[in-house]
PDB file with one MODEL, atoms N, CA, C and O in Angstrom:
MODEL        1
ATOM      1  N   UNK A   1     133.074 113.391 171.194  1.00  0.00           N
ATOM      2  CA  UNK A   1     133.462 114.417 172.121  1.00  0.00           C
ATOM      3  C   UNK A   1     133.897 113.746 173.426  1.00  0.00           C
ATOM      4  O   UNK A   1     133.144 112.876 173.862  1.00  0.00           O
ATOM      5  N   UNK A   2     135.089 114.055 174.155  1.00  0.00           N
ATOM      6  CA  UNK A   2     135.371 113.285 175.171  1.00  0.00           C
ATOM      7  C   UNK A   2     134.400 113.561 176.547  1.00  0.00           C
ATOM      8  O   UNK A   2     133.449 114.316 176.345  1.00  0.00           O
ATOM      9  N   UNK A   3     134.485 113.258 177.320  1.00  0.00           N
ATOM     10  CA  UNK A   3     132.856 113.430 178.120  1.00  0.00           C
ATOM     11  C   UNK A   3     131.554 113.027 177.444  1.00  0.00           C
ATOM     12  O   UNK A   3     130.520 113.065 178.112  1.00  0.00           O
ATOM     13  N   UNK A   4     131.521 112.630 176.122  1.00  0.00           N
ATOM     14  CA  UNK A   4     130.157 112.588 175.863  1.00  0.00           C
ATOM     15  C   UNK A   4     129.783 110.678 176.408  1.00  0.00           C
ATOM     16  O   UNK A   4     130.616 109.772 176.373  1.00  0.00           O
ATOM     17  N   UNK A   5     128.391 110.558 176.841  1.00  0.00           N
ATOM     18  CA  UNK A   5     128.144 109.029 177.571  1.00  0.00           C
ATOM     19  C   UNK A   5     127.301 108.307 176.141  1.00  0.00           C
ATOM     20  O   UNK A   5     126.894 108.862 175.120  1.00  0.00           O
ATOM     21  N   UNK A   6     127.270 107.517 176.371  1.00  0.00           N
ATOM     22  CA  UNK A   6     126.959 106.571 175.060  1.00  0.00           C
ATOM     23  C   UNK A   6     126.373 105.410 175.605  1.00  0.00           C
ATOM     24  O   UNK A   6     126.892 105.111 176.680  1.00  0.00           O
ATOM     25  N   UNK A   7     125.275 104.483 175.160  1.00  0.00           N
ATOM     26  CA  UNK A   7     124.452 103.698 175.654  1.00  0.00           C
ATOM     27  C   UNK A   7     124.568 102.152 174.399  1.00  0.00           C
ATOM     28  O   UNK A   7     124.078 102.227 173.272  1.00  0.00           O
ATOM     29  N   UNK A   8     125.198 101.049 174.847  1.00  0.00           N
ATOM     30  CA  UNK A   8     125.341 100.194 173.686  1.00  0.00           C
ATOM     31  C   UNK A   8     123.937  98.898 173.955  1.00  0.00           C
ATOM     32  O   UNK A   8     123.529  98.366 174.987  1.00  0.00           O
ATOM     33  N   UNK A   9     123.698  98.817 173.131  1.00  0.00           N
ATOM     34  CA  UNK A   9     122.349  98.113 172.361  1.00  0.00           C
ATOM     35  C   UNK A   9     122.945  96.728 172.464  1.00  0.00           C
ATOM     36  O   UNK A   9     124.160  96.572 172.594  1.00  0.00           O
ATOM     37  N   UNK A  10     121.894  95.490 172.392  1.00  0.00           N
ATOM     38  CA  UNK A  10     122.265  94.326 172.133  1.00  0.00           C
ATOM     39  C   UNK A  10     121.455  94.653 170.784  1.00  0.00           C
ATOM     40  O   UNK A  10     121.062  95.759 170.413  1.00  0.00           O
ATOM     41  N   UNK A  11     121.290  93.284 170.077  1.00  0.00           N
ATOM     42  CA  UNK A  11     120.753  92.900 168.983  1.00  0.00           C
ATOM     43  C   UNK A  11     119.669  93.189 168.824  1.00  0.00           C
ATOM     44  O   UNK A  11     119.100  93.068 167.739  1.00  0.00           O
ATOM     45  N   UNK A  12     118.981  93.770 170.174  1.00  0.00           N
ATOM     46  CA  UNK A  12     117.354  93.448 169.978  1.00  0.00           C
ATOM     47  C   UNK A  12     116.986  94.541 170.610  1.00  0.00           C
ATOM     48  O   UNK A  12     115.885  94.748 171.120  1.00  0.00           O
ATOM     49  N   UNK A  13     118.306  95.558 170.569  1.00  0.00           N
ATOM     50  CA  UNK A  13     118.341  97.428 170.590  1.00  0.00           C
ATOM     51  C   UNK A  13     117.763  97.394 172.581  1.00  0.00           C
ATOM     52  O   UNK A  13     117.304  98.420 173.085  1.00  0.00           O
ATOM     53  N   UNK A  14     117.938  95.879 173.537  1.00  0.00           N
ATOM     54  CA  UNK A  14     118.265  96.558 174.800  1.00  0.00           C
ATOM     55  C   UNK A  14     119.507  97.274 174.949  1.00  0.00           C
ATOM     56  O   UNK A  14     120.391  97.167 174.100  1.00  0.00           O
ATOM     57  N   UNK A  15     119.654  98.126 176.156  1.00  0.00           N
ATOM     58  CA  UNK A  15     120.089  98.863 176.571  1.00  0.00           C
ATOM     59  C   UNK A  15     121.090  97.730 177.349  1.00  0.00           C
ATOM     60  O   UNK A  15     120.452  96.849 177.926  1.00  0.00           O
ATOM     61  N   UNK A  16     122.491  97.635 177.441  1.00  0.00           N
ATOM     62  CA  UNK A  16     123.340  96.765 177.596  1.00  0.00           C
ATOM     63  C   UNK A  16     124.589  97.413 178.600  1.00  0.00           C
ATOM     64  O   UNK A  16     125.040  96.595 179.402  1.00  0.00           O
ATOM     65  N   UNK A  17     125.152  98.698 178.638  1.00  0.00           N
ATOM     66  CA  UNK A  17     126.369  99.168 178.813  1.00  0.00           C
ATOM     67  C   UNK A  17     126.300 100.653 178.293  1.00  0.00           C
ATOM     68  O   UNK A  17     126.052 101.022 177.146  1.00  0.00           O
ATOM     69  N   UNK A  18     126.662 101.661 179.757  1.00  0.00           N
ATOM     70  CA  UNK A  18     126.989 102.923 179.532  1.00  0.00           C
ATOM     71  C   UNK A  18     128.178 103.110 179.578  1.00  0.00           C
ATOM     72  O   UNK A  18     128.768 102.910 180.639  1.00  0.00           O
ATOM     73  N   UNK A  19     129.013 103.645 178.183  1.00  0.00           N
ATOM     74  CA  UNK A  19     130.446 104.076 178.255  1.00  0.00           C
ATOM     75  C   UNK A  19     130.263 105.566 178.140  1.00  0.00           C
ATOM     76  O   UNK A  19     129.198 106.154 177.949  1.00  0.00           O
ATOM     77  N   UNK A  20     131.811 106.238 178.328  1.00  0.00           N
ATOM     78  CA  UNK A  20     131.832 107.966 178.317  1.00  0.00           C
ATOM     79  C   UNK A  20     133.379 107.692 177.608  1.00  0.00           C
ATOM     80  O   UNK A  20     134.119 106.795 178.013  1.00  0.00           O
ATOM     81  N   UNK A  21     133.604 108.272 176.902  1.00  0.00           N
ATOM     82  CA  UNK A  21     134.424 108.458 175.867  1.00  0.00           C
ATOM     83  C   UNK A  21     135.312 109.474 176.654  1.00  0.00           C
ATOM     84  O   UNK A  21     134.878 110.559 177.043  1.00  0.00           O
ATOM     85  N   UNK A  22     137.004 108.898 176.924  1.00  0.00           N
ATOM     86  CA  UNK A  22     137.767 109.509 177.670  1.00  0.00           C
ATOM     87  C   UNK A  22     138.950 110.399 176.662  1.00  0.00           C
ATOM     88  O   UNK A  22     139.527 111.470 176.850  1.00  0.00           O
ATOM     89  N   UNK A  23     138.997 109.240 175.351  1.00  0.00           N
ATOM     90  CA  UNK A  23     139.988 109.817 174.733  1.00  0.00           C
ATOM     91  C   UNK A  23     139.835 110.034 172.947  1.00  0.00           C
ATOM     92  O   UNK A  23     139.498 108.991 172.387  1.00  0.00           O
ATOM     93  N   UNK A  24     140.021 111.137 172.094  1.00  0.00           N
ATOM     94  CA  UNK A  24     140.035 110.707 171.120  1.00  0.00           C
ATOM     95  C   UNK A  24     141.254 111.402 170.400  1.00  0.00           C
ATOM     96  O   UNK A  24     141.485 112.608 170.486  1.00  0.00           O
ATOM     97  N   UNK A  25     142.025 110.480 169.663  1.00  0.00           N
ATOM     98  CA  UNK A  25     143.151 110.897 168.935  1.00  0.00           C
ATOM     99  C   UNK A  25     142.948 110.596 167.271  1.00  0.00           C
ATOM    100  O   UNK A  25     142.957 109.440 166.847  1.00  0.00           O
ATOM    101  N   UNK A  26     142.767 111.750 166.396  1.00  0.00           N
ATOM    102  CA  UNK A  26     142.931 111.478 165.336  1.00  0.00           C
ATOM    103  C   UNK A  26     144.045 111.176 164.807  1.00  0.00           C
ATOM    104  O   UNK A  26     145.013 111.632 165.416  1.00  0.00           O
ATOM    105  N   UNK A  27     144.280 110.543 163.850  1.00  0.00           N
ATOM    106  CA  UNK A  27     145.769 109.427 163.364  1.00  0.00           C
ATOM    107  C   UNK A  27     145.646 109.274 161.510  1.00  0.00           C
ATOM    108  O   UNK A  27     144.831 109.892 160.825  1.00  0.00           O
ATOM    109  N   UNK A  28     146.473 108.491 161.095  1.00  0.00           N
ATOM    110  CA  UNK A  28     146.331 107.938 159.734  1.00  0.00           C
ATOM    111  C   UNK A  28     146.136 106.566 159.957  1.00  0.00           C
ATOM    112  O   UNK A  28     146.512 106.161 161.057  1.00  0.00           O
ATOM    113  N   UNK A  29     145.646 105.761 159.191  1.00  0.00           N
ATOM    114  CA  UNK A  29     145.721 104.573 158.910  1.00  0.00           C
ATOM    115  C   UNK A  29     147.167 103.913 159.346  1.00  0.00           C
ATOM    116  O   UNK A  29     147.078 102.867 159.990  1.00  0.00           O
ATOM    117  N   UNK A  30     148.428 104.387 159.079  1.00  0.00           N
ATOM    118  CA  UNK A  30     149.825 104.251 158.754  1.00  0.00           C
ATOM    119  C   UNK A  30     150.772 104.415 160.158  1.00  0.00           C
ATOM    120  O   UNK A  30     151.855 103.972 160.541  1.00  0.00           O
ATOM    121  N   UNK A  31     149.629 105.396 160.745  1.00  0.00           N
ATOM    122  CA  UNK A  31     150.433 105.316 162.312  1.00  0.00           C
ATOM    123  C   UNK A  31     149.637 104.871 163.331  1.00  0.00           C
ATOM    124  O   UNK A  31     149.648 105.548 164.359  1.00  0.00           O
ATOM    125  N   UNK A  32     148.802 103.686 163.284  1.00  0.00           N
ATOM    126  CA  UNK A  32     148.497 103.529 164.389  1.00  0.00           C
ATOM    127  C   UNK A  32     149.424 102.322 165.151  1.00  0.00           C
ATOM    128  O   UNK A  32     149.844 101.305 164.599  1.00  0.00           O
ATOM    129  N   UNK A  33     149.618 102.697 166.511  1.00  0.00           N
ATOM    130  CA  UNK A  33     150.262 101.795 167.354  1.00  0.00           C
ATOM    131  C   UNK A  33     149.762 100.352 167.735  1.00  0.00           C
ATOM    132  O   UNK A  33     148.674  99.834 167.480  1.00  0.00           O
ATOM    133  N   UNK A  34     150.692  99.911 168.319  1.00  0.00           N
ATOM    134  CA  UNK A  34     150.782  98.704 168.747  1.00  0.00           C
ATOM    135  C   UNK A  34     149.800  98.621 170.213  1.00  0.00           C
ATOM    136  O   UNK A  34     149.126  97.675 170.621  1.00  0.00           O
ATOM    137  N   UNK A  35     149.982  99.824 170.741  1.00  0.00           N
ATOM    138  CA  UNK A  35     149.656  99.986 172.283  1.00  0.00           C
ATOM    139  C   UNK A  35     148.206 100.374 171.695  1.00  0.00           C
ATOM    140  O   UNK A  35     147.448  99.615 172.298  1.00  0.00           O
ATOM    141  N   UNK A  36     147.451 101.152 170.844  1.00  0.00           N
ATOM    142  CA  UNK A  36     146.504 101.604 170.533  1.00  0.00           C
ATOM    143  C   UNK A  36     145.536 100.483 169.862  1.00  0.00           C
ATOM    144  O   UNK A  36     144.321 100.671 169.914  1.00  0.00           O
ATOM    145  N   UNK A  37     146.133  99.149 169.141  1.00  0.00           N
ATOM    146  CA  UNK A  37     145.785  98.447 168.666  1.00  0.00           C
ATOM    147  C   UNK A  37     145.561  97.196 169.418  1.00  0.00           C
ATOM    148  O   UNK A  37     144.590  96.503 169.114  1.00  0.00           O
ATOM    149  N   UNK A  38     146.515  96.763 170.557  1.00  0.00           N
ATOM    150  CA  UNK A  38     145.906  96.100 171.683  1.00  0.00           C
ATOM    151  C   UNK A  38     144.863  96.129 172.313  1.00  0.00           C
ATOM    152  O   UNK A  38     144.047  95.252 172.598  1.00  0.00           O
ATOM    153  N   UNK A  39     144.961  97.850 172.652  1.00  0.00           N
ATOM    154  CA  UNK A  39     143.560  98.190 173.736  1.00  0.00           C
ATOM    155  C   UNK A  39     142.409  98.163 172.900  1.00  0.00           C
ATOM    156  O   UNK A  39     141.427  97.864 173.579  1.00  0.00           O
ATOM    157  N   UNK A  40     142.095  98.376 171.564  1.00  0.00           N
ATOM    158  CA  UNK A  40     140.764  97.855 170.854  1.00  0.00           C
ATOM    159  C   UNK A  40     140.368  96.900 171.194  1.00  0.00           C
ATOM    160  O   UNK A  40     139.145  96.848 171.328  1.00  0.00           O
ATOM    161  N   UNK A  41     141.113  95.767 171.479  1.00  0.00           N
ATOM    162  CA  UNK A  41     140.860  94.524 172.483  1.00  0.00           C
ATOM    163  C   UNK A  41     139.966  93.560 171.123  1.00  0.00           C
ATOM    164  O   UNK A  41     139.103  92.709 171.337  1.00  0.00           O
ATOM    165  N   UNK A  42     140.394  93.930 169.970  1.00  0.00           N
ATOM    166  CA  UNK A  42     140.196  92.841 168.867  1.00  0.00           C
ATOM    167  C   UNK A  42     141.309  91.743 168.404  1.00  0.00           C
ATOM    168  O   UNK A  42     140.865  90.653 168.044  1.00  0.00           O
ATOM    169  N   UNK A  43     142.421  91.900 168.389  1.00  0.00           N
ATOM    170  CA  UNK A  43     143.409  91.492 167.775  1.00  0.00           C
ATOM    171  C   UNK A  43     144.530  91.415 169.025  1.00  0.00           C
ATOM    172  O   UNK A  43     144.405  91.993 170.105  1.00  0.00           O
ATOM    173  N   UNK A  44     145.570  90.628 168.650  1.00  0.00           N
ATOM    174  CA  UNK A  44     146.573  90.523 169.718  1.00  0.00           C
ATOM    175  C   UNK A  44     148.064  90.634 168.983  1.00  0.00           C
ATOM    176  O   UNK A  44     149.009  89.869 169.174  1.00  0.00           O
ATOM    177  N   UNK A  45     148.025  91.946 167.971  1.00  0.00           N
ATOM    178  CA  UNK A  45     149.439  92.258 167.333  1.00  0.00           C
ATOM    179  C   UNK A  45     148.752  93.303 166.333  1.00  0.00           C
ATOM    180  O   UNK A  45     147.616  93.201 165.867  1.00  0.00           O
ATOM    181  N   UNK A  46     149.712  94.371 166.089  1.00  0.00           N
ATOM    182  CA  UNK A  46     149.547  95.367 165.446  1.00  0.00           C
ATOM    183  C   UNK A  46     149.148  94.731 163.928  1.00  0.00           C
ATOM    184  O   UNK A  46     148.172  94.962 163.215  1.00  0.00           O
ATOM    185  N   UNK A  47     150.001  94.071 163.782  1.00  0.00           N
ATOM    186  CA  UNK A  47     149.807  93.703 162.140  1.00  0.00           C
ATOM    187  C   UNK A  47     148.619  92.724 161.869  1.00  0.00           C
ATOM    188  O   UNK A  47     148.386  92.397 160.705  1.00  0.00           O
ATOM    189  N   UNK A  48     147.684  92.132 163.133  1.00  0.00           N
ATOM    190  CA  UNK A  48     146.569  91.287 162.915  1.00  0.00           C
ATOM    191  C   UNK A  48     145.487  92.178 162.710  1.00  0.00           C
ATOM    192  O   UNK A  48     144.461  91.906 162.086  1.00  0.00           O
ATOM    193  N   UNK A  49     145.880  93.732 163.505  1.00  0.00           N
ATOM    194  CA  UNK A  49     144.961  94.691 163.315  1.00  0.00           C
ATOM    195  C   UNK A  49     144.816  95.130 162.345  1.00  0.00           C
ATOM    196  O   UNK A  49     143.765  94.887 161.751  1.00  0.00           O
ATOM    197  N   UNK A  50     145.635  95.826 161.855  1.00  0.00           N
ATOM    198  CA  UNK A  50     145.969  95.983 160.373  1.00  0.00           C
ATOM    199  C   UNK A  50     145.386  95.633 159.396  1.00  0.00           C
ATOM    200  O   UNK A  50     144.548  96.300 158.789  1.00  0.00           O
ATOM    201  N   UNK A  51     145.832  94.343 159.083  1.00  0.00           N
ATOM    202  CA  UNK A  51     145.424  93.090 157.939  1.00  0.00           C
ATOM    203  C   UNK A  51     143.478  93.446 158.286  1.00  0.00           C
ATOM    204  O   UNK A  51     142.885  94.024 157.375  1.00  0.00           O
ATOM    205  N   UNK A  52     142.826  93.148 159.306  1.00  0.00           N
ATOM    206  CA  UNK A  52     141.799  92.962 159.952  1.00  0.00           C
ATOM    207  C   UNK A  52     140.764  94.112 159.299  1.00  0.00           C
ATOM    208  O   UNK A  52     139.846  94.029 158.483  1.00  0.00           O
ATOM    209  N   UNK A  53     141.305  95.130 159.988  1.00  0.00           N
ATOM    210  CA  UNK A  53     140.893  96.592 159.244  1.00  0.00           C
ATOM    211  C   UNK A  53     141.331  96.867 157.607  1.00  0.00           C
ATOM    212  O   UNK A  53     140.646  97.582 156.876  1.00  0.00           O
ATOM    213  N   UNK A  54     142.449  96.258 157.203  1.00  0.00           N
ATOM    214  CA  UNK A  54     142.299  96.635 155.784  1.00  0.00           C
ATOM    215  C   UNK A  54     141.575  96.264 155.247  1.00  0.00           C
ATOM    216  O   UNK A  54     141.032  97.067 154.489  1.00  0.00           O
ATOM    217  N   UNK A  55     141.109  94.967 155.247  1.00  0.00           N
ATOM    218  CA  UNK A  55     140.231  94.088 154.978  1.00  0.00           C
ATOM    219  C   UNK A  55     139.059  94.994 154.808  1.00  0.00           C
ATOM    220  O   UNK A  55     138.678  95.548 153.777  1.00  0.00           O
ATOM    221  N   UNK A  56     138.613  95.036 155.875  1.00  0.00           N
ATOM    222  CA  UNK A  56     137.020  95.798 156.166  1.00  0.00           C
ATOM    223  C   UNK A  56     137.310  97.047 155.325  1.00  0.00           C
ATOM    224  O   UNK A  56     136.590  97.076 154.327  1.00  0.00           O
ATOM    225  N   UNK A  57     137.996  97.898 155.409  1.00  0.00           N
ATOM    226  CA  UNK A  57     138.087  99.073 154.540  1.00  0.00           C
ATOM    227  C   UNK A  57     137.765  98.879 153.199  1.00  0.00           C
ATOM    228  O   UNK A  57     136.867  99.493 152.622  1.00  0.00           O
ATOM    229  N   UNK A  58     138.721  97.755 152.528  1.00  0.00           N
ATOM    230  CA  UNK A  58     138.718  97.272 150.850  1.00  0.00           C
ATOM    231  C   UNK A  58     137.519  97.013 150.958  1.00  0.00           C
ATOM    232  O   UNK A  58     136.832  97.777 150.279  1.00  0.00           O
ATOM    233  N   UNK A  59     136.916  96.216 151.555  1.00  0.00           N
ATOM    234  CA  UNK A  59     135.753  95.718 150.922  1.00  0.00           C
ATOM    235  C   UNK A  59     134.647  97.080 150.885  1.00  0.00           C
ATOM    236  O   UNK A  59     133.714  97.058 150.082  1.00  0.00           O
ATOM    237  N   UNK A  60     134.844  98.256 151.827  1.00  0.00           N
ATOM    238  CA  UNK A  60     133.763  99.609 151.678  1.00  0.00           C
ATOM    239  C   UNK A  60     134.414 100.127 150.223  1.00  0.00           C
ATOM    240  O   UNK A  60     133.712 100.824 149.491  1.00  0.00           O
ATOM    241  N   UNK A  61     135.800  99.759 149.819  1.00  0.00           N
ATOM    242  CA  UNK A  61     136.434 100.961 149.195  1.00  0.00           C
ATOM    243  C   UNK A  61     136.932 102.209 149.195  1.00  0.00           C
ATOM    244  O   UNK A  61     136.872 103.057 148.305  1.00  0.00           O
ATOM    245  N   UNK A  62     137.339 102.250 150.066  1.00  0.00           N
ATOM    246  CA  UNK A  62     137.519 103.432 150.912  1.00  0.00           C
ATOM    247  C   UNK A  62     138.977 103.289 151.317  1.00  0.00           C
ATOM    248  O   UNK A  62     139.406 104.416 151.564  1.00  0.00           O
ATOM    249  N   UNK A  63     140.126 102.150 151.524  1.00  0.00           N
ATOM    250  CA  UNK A  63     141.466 102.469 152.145  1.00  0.00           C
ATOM    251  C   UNK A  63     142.323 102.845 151.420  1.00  0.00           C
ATOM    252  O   UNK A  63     142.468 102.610 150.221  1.00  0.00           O
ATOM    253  N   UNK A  64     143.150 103.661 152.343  1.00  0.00           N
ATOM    254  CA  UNK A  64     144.156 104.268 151.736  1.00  0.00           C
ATOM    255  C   UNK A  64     145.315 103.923 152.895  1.00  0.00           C
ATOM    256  O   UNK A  64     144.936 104.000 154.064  1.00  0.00           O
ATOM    257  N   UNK A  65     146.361 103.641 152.700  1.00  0.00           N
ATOM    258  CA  UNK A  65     147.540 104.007 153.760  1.00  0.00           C
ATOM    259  C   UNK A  65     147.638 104.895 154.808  1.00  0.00           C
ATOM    260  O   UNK A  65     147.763 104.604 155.997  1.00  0.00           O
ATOM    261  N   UNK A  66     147.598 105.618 154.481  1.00  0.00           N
ATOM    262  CA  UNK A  66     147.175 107.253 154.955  1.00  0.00           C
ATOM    263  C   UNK A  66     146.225 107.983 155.313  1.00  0.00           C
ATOM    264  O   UNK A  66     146.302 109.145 155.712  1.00  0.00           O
ATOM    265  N   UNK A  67     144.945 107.093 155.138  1.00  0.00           N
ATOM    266  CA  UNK A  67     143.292 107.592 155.661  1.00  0.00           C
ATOM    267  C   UNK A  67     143.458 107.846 157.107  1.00  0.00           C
ATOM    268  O   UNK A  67     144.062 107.189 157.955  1.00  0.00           O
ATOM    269  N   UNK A  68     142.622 109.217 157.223  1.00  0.00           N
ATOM    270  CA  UNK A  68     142.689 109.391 158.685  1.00  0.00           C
ATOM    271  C   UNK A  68     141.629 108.696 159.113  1.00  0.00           C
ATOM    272  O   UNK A  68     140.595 108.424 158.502  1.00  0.00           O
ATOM    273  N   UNK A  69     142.038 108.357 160.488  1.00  0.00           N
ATOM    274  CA  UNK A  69     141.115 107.789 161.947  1.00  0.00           C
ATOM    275  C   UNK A  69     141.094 108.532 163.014  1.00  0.00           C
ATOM    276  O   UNK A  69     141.922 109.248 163.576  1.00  0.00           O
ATOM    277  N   UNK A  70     139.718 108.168 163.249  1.00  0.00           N
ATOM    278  CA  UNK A  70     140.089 108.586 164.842  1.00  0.00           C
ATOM    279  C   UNK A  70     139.834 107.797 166.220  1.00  0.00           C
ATOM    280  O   UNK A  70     138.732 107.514 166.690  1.00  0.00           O
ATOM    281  N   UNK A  71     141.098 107.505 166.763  1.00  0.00           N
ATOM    282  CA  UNK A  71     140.869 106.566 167.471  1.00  0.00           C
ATOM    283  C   UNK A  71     140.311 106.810 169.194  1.00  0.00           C
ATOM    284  O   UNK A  71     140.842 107.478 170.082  1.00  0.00           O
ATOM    285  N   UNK A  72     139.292 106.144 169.215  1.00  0.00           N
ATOM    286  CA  UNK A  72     138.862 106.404 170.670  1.00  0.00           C
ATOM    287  C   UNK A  72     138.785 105.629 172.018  1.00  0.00           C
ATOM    288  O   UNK A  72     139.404 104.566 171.962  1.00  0.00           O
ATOM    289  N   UNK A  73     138.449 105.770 172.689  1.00  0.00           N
ATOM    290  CA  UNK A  73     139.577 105.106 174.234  1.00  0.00           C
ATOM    291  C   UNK A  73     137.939 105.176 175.336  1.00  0.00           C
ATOM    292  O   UNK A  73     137.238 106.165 175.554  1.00  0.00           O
ATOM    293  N   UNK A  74     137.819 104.235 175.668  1.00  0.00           N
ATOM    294  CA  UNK A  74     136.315 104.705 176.885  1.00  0.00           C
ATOM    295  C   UNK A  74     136.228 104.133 177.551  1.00  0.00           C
ATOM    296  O   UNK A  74     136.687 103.024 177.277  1.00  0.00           O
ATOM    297  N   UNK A  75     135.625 104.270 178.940  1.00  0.00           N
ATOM    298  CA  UNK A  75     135.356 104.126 179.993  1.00  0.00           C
ATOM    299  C   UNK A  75     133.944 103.210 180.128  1.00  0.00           C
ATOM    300  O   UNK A  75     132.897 103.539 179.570  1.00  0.00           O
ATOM    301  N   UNK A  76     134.101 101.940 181.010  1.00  0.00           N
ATOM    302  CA  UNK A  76     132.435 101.173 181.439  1.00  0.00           C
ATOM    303  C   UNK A  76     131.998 102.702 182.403  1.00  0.00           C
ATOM    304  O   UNK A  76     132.778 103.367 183.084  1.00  0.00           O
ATOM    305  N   UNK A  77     131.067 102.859 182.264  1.00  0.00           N
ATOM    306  CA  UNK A  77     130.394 103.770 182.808  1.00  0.00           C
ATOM    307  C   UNK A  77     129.564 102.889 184.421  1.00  0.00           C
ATOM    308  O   UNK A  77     129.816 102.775 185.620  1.00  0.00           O
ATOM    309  N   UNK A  78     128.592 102.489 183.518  1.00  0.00           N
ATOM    310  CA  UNK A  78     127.585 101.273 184.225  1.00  0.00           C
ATOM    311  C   UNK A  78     127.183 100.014 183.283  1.00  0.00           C
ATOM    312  O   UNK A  78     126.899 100.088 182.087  1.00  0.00           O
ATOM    313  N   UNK A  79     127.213  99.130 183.884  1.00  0.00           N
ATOM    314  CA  UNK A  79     126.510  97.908 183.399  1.00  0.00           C
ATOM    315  C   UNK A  79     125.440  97.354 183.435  1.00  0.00           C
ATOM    316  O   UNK A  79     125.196  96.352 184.108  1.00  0.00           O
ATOM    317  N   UNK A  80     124.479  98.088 182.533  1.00  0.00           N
ATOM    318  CA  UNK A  80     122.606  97.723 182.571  1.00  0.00           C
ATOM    319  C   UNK A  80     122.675  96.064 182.622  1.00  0.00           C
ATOM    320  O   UNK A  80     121.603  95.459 182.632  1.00  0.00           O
ATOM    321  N   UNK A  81     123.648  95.483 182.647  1.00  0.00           N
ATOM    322  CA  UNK A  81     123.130  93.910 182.646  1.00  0.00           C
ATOM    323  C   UNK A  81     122.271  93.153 184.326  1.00  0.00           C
ATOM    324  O   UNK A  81     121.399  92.377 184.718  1.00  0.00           O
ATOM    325  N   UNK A  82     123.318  94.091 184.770  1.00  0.00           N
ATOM    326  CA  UNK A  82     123.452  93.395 186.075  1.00  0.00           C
ATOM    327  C   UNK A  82     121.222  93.063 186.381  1.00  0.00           C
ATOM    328  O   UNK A  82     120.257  93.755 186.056  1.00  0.00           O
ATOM    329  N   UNK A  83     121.301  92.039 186.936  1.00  0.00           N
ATOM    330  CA  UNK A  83     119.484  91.964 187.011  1.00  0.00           C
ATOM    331  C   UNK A  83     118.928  91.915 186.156  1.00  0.00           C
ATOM    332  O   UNK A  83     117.767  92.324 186.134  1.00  0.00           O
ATOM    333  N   UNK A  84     119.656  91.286 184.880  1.00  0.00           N
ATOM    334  CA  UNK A  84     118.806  91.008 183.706  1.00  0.00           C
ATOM    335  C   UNK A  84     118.726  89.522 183.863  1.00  0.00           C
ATOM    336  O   UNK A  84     119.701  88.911 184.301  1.00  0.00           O
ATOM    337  N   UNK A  85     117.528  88.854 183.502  1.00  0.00           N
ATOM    338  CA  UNK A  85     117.596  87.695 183.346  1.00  0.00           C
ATOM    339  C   UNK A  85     117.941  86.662 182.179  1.00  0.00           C
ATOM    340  O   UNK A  85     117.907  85.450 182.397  1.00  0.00           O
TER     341      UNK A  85
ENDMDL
END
């Protein structure tokens, strides 16, 4: 839900980073962008994304060309790090 805040975990389930979810666009597998696939901030070309995620899909069993996604976009909220030792 856009507005909703979200709290990300390290490994050892601290409390690390509050994001709020600004955007979500559902899509297919088949159309996601170049501009959408940058800002995931995994990969540095549409088609590394791609390959990357098909990958992970095949191996659940689950891809299709055409599987919908939904892609989401968020905001650092706050950074629980700060004063951690």
């Amino acid at each position: 839900m856009v507005g909703r805040c979200d709290i990300a975990l390290d490994f050892d389930d601290v409390p690390q980073l509050v994001t709020r979810t600004v955007a979500l666009v559902p899509l297919r597998f088949c159309d996601m962008t170049e501009e959408m696939a940058l800002l995931e901030g995994e990969d540095d070309s549409l088609e590394s994304w791609r390959a990357g995620h098909e990958r992970y899909y095949r191996r659940l069993g689950i891809f299709a060309p055409d599987m919908p996604l939904i892609w989401e976009r968020f905001e650092l909220v706050e950074d629980l790090r700060e004063g951690q030792a």
